[in-house]
N, C-alpha and C positions, 0 to 999 in steps of 0.2 A: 493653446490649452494652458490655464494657468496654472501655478504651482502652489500660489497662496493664494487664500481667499480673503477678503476683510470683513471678518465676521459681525464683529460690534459695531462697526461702522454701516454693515447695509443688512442691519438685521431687524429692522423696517419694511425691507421690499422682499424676505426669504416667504417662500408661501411653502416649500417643501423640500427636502432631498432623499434620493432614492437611488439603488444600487443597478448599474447597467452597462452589459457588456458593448465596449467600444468596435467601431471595423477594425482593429488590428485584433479583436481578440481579448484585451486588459478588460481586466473587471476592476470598473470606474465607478462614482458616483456623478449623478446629474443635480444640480443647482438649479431647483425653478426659483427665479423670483419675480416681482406682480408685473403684472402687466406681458407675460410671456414668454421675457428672457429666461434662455437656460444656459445654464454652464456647465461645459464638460470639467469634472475636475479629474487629475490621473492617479486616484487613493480608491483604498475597497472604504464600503461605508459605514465600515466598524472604528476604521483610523480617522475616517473625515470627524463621527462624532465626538471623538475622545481631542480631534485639533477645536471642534466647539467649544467643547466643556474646559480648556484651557485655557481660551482664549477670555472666560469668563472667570477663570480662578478657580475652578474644580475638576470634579473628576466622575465619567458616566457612575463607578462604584461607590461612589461616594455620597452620589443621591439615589441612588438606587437603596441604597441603607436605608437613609432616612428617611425617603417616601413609601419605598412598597414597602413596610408594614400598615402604613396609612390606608392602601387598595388594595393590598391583600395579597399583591405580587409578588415574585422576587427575578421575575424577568420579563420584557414589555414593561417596563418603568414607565411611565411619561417623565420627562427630563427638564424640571425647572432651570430653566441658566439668567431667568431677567424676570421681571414682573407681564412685561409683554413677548417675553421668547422661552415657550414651553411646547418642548419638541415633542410628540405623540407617536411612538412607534407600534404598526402596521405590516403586515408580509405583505409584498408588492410584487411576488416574483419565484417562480423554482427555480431555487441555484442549478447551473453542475456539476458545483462540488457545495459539499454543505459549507465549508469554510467562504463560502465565498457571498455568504449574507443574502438573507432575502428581506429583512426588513428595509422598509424607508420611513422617514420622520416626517410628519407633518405640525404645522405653527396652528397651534391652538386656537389665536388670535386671528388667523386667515382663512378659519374654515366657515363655509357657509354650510352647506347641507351635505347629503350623503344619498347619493339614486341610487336605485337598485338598475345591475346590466341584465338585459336577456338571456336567459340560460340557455343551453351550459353552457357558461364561457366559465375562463380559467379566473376572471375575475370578476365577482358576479357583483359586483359596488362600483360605483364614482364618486371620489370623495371631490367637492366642487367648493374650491375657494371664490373669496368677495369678489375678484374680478372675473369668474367665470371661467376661469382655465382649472381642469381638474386631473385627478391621481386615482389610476385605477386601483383594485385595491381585493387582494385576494379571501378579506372578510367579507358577510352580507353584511346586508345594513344596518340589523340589529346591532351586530357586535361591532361595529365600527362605533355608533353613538353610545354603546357601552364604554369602550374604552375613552372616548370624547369626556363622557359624563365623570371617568376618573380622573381624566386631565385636571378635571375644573377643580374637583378635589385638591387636586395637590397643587395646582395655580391658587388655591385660595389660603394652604396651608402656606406656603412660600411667604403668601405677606403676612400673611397674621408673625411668622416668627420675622420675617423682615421690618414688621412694626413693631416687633418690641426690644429691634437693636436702636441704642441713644442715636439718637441723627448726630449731635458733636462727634460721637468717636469715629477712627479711621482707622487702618490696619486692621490689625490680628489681635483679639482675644481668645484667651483658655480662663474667661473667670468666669462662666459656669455660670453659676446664682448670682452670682455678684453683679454680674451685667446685667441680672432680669432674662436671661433669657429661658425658654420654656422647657421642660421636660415631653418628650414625644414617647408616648404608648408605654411611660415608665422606666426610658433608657436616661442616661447618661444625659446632661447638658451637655447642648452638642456645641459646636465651636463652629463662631461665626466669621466670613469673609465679610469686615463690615462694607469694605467699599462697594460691593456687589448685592451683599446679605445673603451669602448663599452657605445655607446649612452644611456642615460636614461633621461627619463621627469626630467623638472627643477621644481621644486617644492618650494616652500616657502624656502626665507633664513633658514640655519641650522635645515630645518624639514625633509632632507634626502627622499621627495619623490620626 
């Protein structure tokens, strides 16, 4: 069982991850990636997504700002972290304790459709990636391509502000207008990771939030 996972490096072949109890008992998260592979990782899948979002140079809160006023959310974000790695969070599961997460993430980019399961089951969808391996899914099928349809939204928000950072610059800007870059829903120019382009609240000069 591994302890790290390499995130930007094989987040090409992530098709989903989801929260599930192991035979010892731990509440784990599972690693599908294409073609069938999965991995046990030994993290609940609130820690797993927040080792994503850092591994990317942000933070789940920090796009959760900036996007769900865009979808109208403020929890179930879909989670831009790349142009092609936008996480889509889904209930997958009753916990046994609420702490112990029932959502799981699916890749934007690796979803093909969404079947409806035979009732009653506990989960009445399959959500069915490109290579045919699929994530049950405790939404029907409406509401799963509801949420789909908001991913795209904020997958498409993502570049439109990742297109209006200058491709020369690198690092860390806090200059606001001065970079060009865009005002969202009348807040604050938010401050950009150019190397990634991944939006984060503008915070106080030099106080990095």
């Amino acid at each position: 069982m591994p302890t790290r996972f390499p995130w930007a490096e094989r987040r090409g072949e992530l098709n989903c991850l989801y929260p599930a109890y192991g035979r010892d008992g731990g509440n784990y998260t599972r690693i599908r990636l294409a073609g069938g592979e999965e991995v046990e990782y030994p993290k609940r899948i609130k820690t797993v997504v927040e080792e994503i979002c850092r591994a990317f140079g942000t933070t789940s809160n920090a796009l959760r700002e900036v996007y769900g006023p865009l979808v109208n959310m403020k929890n179930h974000v879909p989670l831009p972290l790349a142009g092609d790695l936008v996480l889509v969070p889904v209930p997958v599961r009753q916990p046994q304790a609420g702490s112990d997460g029932a959502l799981g993430y699916f890749v934007l980019d690796r979803y093909a459709e969404c079947r409806p399961l035979p009732e009653p089951p506990d989960c009445p969808s399959l959500i069915v990636f490109q290579d045919g391996t699929g994530l049950p899914c405790r939404l029907h099928r409406e509401a799963v391509e509801e949420r789909r349809l908001k991913a795209r939204l904020v997958a498409g928000e993502y570049e439109r502000l990742h297109s209006r950072v200058p491709a020369a610059w690198s690092g860390v800007t806090n200059s606001g207008d001065a970079a060009g870059l865009p005002r969202l829903n009348g807040r604050e120019p938010v401050l950009a990771f150019i190397g990634y382009g991944f939006p984060l609240p503008h915070g106080p000069a030099g106080s990095g939030e």
